[in-house]
N, C-alpha and C positions, 0 to 999 in steps of 0.2 A: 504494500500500500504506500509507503515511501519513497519507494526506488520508482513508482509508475508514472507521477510526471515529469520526471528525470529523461526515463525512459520515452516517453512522447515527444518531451520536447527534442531531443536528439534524433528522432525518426523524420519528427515535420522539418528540421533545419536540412535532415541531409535529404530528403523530398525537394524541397525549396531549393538549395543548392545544385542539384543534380536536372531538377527542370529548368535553373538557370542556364546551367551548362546547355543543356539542348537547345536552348533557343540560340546561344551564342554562335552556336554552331552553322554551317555555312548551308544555305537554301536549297540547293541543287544538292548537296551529300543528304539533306533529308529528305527530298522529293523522290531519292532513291530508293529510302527502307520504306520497309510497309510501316503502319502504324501497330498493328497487332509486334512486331518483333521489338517493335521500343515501349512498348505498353509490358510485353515478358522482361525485357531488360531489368524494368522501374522493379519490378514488382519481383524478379530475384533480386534486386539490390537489398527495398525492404526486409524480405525475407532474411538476408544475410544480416543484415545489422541488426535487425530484433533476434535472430537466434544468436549474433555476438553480446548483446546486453542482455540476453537472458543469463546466458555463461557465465557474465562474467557480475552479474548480480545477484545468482542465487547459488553460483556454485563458490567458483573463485572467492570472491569476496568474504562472504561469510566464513569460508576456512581460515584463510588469512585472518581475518579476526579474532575467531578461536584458536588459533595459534597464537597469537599475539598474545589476548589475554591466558593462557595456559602458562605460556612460556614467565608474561610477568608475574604471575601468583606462585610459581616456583622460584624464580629468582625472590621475591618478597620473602619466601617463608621458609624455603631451605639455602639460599645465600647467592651470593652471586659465581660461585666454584660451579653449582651445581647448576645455574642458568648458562653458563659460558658450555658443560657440556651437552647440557638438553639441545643451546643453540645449534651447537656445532652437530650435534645427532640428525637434528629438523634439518640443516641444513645438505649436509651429507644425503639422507636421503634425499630432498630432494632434486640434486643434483643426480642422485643415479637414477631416477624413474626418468629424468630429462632423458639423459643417458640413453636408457633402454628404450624408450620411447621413439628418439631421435634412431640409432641402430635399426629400431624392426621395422619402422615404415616410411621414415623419412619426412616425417610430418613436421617437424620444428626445425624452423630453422632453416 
């Protein structure tokens, strides 16, 4: 419910932006496509940025947070030795799921 006019507003700017674009564009290169293939363009763009802010709002983010506060409630209450190696833990990992990640399909990066 927070994140969703965040999320709106970021969809109509790149809407707005990307119909700016088209019009900028030259008369004759549009009079070329059809209308149906720049109407699929818009609307996989859409689709790609709300499933990017979906990610990166419900999954992403929220971890990062609970990570965050996890990490400072152990540092708070068993010291900062033992936050330097939780960090170094979280870290590590996840550096190797990058790792594996990057390796089996080539997706990052």
């Amino acid at each position: 419910l927070l994140f969703t006019p965040v999320g709106q507003s970021a969809l109509r700017r790149f809407t707005a932006d990307a119909f700016a674009h088209v019009q900028s564009l030259d008369a004759m290169w549009l009079g070329g496509q059809s209308t149906g293939e720049l109407s699929r363009v818009f609307a996989r763009g859409m689709r790609g940025m709300n499933a990017l802010l979906r990610l990166v709002v419900f999954n992403i983010g929220p971890t990062l947070l609970e990570t965050a506060l996890a990490l400072w409630l152990l540092g708070r209450r068993y010291g900062g030795a033992f936050l330097a190696v939780s960090l170094a833990t979280v870290s590590a990992f996840v550096g190797w799921s990058l790792l594996v990640v990057q390796r089996r399909g080539g997706l990052l990066f």
